[in-house]
N, C-alpha and C positions, 0 to 999 in steps of 0.2 A: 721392332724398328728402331727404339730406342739403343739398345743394344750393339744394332749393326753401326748406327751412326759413331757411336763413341768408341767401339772398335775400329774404325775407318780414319778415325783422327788420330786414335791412337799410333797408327800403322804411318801414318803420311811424315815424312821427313821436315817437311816444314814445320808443319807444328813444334817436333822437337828440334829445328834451328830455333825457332823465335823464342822457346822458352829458355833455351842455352842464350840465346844475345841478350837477354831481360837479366838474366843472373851475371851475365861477363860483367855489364856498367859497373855494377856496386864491386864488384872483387877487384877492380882495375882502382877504381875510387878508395878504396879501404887500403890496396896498396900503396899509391899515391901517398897519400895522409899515413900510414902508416911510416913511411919510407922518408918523407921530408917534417912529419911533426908539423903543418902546417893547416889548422884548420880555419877557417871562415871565422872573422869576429861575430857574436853573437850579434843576432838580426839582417846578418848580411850571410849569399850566397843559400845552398837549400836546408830545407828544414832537420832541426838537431843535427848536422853537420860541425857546428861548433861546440857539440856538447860529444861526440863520441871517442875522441883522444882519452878522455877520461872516464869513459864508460862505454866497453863495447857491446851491453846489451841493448842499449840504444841505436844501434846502428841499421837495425831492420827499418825502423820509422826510417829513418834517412836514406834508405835504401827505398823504399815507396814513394820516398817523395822526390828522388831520382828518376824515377820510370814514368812517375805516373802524365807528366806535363807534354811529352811527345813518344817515349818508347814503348808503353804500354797501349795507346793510341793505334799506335801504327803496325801491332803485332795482331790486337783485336780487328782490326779494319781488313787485313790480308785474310785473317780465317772465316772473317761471318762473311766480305765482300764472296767468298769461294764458296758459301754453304748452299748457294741454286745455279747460281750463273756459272760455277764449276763442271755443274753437272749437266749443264745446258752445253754450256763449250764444248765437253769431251762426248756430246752424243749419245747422255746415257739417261737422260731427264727422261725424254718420253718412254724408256722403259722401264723405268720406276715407277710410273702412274697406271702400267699396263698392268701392274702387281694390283693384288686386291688392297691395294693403299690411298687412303685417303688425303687430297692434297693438304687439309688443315694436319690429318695425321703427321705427313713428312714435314711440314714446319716447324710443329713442334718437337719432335726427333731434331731438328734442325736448330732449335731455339736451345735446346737441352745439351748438345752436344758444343754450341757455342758457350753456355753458361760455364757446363766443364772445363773447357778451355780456358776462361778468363779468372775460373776459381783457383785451379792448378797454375795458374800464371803468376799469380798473385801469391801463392801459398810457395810455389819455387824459388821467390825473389827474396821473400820473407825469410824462409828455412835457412837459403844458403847464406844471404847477408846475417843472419844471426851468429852463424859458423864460423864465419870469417870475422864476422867485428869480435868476438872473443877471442879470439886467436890473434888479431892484430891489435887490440887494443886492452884483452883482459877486460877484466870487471871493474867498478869501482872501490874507491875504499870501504870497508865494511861490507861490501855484497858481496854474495856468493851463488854460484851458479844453482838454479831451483831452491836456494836455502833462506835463508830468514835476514838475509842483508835489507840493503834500501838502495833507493834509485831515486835521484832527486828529478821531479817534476817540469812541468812549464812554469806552473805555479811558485815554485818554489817547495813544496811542501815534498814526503819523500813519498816512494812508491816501493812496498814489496817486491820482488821478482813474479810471485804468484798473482798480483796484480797488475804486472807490467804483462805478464803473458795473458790477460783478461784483456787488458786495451788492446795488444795488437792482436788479438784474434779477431775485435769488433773492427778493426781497421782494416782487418783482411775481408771480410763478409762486405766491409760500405765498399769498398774500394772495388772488390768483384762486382756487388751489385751497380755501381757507376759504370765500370765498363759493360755490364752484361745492357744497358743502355743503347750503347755503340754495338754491340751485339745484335740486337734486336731492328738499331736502323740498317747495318749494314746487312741483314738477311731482306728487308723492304729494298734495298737498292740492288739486292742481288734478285727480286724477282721483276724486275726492273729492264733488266739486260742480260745477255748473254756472257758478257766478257766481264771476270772479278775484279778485273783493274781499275776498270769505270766503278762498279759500284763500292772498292775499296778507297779510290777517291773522293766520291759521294760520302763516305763518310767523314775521310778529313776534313769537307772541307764543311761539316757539319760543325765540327769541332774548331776549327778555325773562324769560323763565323763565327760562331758563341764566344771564344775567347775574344774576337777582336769586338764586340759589342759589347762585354762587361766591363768597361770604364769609360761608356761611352756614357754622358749623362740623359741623351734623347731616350736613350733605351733601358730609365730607370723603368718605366712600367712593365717590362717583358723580362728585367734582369733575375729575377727569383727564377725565371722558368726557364731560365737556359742550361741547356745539358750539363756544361760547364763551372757555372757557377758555385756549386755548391762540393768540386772534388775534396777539396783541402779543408772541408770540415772535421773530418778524423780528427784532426790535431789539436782539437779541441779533448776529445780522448783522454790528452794526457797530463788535463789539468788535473786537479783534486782540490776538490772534486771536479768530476768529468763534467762539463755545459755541454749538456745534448741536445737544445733549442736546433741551433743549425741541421746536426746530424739527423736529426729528424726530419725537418724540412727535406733537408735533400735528401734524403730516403721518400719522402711523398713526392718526391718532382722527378727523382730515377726512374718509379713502380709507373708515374704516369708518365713518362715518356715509351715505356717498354710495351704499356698496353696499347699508346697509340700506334706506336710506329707495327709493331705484329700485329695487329687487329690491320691498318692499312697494307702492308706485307699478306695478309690471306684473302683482304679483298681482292687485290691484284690478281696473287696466285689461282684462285679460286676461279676467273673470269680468263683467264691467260690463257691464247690456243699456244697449244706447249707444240713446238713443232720438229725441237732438236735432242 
């Protein structure tokens, strides 16, 4: 079941639209700053954006921290909104269940083929913005591509390449697992409804609510546990050394948002006269 699902996503055109429009932002951005030498004073505009004129192995961080604030969001919300309510729309739900398959079973087929998606999203933005910020920016002084250079920090202090390629593999793992978050409400909103647009909405606007409550100060009590709160810890990553206090928090506040919202998603599911 597993199987079928991630061949099914792999096959559908959309999926490969959104991971093609996740990788165009940063290639268009790289051009840009490549082309005008114009980057963001430090502390202003996104993150390491004013540090990658001079170093283009840096440019993947900048390149996640491009996506990740509404295009990553919005890529995650159209595939998980479509992972029941898809199949509910196009009249093929109830003969999925006619299979000897269990509805926890297809969920999680469902939950797994979404995770896929949001790792390969994240791993596609990564890969190619790496390609291009060396190619349009070269490396730093001293560094050399995989070899024994240095890469200077947030901190200040310097970072191997074989170290920099350690932080942003953990940056690609929090980052998937934050969206695999959104993932997991938006398969709860798709057992919800029929149509993925409503439940792809449901998730925005999951995400719009948490962003627009985290500088509120009423909602200092609920702030640590919003979905949101805790995206832009990675960049802590790339101190030296790394403060992983945060990254770990939102690592405990992702796992339990993911159990609630699919544990509420198969109560639904499970009680649901499936009728389409």
């Amino acid at each position: 079941m597993i199987g079928t699902e991630l061949a099914l996503m792999l096959r559908r055109r959309r999926v490969w639209l959104c991971w093609a429009l996740l990788c165009l932002l940063p290639t268009v951005v790289a051009v840009l700053l490549a082309t005008t030498r114009l980057a963001p004073p430090p502390g202003s505009g996104g993150a390491f954006l004013s540090a990658v004129l001079s170093d283009g192995q840096l440019f993947p961080a900048a390149a996640l921290a491009l996506v990740l604030p509404v295009f990553l969001p919005i890529t995650v919300a159209i595939v998980s909104g479509d992972a029941v309510a898809g199949e509910a729309s196009a009249g093929m739900l109830r003969y999925l269940l006619v299979r000897p398959v269990g509805r926890l079973r297809l969920l999680v087929a469902k939950l797994v083929s979404v995770a896929a998606f949001t790792l390969l999203a994240v791993v596609f933005v990564t890969v190619t913005s790496y390609v291009v910020g060396v190619l349009a920016f070269g490396v730093g002084p001293g560094a050399e591509i995989g070899g024994a250079g240095t890469i200077t920090s947030l901190s200040g202090a310097t970072l191997t390449p074989l170290q920099l390629v350690g932080r942003t593999a953990g940056t690609v793992g929090y980052l998937a697992l934050c969206m695999l978050t959104l993932g997991a409400v938006g398969i709860f909103f798709s057992t919800l409804t029929d149509s993925p647009l409503a439940a792809a909405l449901g998730v925005l606007a999951v995400v719009v609510t948490s962003a627009a409550l985290q500088p509120l100060d009423a909602a200092e009590a609920v702030r640590t546990f919003l979905p949101t709160q805790h995206w832009l810890a990675w960049i802590d990553l790339f101190r030296d050394p790394p403060l992983l206090d945060a990254v770990r928090t939102g690592v405990e506040v992702q796992l339990g948002w993911i159990v609630v919202a699919f544990g509420a998603a198969w109560a639904n599911f499970t009680t649901k006269d499936v009728t389409s």
